[in-house]
N, C-alpha and C positions, 0 to 999 in steps of 0.2 A: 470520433474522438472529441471532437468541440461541444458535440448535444452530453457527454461524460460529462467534462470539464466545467461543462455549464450547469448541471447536476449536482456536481462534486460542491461547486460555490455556493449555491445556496443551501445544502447539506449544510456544509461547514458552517459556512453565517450563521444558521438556524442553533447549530450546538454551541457555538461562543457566545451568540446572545444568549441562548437557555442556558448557558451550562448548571448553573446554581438550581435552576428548577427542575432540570433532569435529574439532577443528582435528590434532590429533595423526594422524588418519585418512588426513591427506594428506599431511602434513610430519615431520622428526623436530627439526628445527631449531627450537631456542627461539623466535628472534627472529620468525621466522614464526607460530611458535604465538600467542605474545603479542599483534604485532598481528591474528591471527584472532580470537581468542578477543575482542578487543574491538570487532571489527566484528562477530561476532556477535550483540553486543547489539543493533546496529541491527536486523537481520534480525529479531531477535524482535520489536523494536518492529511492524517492517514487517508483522509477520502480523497486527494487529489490523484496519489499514488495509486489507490485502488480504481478508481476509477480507467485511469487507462490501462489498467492491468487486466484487469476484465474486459474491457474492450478488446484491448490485442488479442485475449487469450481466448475471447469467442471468436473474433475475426477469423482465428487461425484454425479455430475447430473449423470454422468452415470452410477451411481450403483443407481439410482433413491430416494438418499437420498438429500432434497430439503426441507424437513418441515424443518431440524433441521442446515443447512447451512445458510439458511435464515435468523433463530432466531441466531444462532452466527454471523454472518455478521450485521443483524441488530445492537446485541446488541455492537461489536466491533465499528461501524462505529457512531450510535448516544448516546449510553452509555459512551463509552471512547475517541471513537476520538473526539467528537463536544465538550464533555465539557473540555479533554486537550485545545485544540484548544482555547477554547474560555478566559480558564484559564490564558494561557500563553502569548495570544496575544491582550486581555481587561480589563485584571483585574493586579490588584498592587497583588494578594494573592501570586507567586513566583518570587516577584521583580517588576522591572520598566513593563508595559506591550509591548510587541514585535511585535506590530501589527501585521502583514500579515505573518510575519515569526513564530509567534507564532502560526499561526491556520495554518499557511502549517505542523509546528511540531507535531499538535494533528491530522493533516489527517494523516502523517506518526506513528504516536502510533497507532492510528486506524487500518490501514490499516496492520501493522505490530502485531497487536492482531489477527485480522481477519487471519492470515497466519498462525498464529501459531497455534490456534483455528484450521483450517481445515484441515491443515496437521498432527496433531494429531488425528484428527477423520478421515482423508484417511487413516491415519496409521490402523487406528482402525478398520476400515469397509473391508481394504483389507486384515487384515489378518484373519479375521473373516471370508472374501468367501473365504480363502485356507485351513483352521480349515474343511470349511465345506465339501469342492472340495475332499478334501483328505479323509474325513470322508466318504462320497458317494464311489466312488473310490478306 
């Protein structure tokens, strides 16, 4: 998780200083740039999230636990993230709605459920095979 995390930082760094030049990569027009370069800040938040979400969720392939990553990924990414997402960035129900930055915040709820969700159940599955390593052993 720390060589993720330590990935994730310079990832992020990388897109908050470029943001403006990334966004110039695809556009030439100001007002586009503008709003890219500030939805790239969510992106960078997102890599913190994603980072040990993928970590966990390889971890756990590799204890061949896959039914139950799946139903928490599922239910993290279209149970919580798509309706934050959609709450915050289409609908008046917590304030004015935020378009694009609203549903980049419910992919990072998402995504930041999703993380939490696996790494408590890495938590869970790996000290369960040392329970067992040691019990044999």
């Amino acid at each position: 998780m720390g060589t993720a995390l330590a990935y994730a930082c310079i990832s992020a760094s990388m897109m908050l200083l470029l943001r403006e030049h990334i966004a110039t990569i695809y556009t030439a027009d100001p007002t586009v740039i503008q709003v890219a370069a500030m939805l790239i800040v969510y992106s960078a938040l997102f890599q913190f999230s994603d980072a040990i979400q993928v970590t966990a969720a390889g971890a756990l392939r590799g204890y061949q636990d896959t039914r139950v990553t799946m139903i928490l990924t599922l239910f993290a990414y279209w149970g919580i993230g798509l309706p934050v997402g959609y709450a915050l960035g289409m609908t008046d129900w917590f304030g004015a709605p935020s378009g694009p930055s609203g549903l980049w915040q419910g992919l990072i709820v998402g995504l930041s459920c999703a993380a939490l969700m696996l790494s408590i159940r890495l938590t869970r599955s790996a000290r369960k095979r040392i329970r067992i390593s040691q019990s044999a052993g």
